[in-house]
C-alpha positions in Angstrom: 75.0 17.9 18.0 72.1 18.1 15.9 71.6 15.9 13.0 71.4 17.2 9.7 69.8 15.6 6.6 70.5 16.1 2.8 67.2 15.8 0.5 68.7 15.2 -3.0 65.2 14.9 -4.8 63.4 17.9 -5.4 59.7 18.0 -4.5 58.7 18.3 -8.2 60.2 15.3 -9.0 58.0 13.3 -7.0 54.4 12.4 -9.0 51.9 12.4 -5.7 48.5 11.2 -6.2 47.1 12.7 -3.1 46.2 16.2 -2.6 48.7 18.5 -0.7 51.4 15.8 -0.3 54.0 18.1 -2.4 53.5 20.9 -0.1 54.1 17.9 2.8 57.0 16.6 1.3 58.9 20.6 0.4 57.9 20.8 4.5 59.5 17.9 5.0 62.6 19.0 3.1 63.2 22.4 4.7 63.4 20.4 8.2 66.0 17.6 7.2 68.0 21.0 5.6 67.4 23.5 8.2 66.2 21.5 11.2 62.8 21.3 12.8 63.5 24.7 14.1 63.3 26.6 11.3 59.8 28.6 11.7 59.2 27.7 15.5 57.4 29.7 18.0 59.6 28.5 20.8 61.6 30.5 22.5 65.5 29.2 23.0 65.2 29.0 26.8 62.2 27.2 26.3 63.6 24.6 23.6 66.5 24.0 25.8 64.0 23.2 28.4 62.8 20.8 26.1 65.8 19.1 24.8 67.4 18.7 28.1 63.8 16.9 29.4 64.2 15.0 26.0 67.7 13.5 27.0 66.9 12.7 30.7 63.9 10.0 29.2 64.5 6.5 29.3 64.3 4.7 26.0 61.2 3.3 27.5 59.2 6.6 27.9 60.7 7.8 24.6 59.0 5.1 23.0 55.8 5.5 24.6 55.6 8.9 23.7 55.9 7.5 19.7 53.8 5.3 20.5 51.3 7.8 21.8 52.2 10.4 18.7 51.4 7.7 16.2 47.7 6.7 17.7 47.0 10.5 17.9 47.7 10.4 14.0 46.1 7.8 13.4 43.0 8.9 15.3 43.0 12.0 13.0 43.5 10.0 10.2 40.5 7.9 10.7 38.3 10.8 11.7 39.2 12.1 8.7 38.2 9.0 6.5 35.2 8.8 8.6 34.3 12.4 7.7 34.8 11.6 3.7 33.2 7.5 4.1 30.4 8.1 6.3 28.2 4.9 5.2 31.2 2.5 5.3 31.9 0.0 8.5 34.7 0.2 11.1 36.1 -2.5 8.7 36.4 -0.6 5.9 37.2 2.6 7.7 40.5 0.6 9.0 41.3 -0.6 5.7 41.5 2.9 4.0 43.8 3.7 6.8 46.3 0.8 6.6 45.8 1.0 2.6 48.2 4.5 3.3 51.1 3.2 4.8 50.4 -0.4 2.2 51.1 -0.9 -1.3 48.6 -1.9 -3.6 49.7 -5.1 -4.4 50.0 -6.1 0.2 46.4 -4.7 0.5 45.3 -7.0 -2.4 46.9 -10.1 -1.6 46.4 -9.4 2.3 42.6 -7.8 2.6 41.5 -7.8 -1.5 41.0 -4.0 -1.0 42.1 -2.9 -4.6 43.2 1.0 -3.8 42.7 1.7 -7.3 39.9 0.7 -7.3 38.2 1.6 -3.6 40.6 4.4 -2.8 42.4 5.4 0.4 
């Protein structure tokens, strides 16, 4: 049984700050409607495939391959911020990423990196 969310907030109703998050968040929405295989380029056989591997992993390999996913993103995340911040330290580079998944206020009391001020 697949599981099926309901977005009840349109994606114009949310006021984003950061470039292309709208078009991240209506993404977003079409899979929690339709399910993350809306516009996928795999074939059913294959997908089964996949599914049936999916159920056979222990909790413990399940969570290392999040584990995995998430330092992958973050990678990219921080190549990105290096890309844009080239003159700025490892530090700093590190802060910009935590200061996206932080609000203002933890990053200020936590670090004293003021996102309105420095950024992300």
């Amino acid at each position: 049984m697949a599981l099926r969310l309901e977005c009840t907030q349109r994606t114009s109703d949310f006021d984003s700050p950061v470039a292309g998050e709208r078009s991240t968040l209506a993404a977003m929405r079409t899979v929690a409607m339709h399910g993350a295989n809306t516009a996928s380029d795999t074939s059913p056989a294959v997908r089964a495939r996949m599914d049936q591997h999916y159920r056979e992993m222990s909790p413990l390999d399940k969570l290392a391959r999040v584990i995995a996913l998430t330092e992958a993103s973050h990678e990219l995340a921080l190549a990105t911020i290096r890309r844009l911040h080239p003159t700025e330290s490892n530090r700093e580079h590190r802060l910009r990423l935590l200061s996206r998944y932080l609000a203002r206020e933890q990053m200020l009391a936590a670090f004293g990196w003021d996102t309105a001020l420095r950024g992300y």
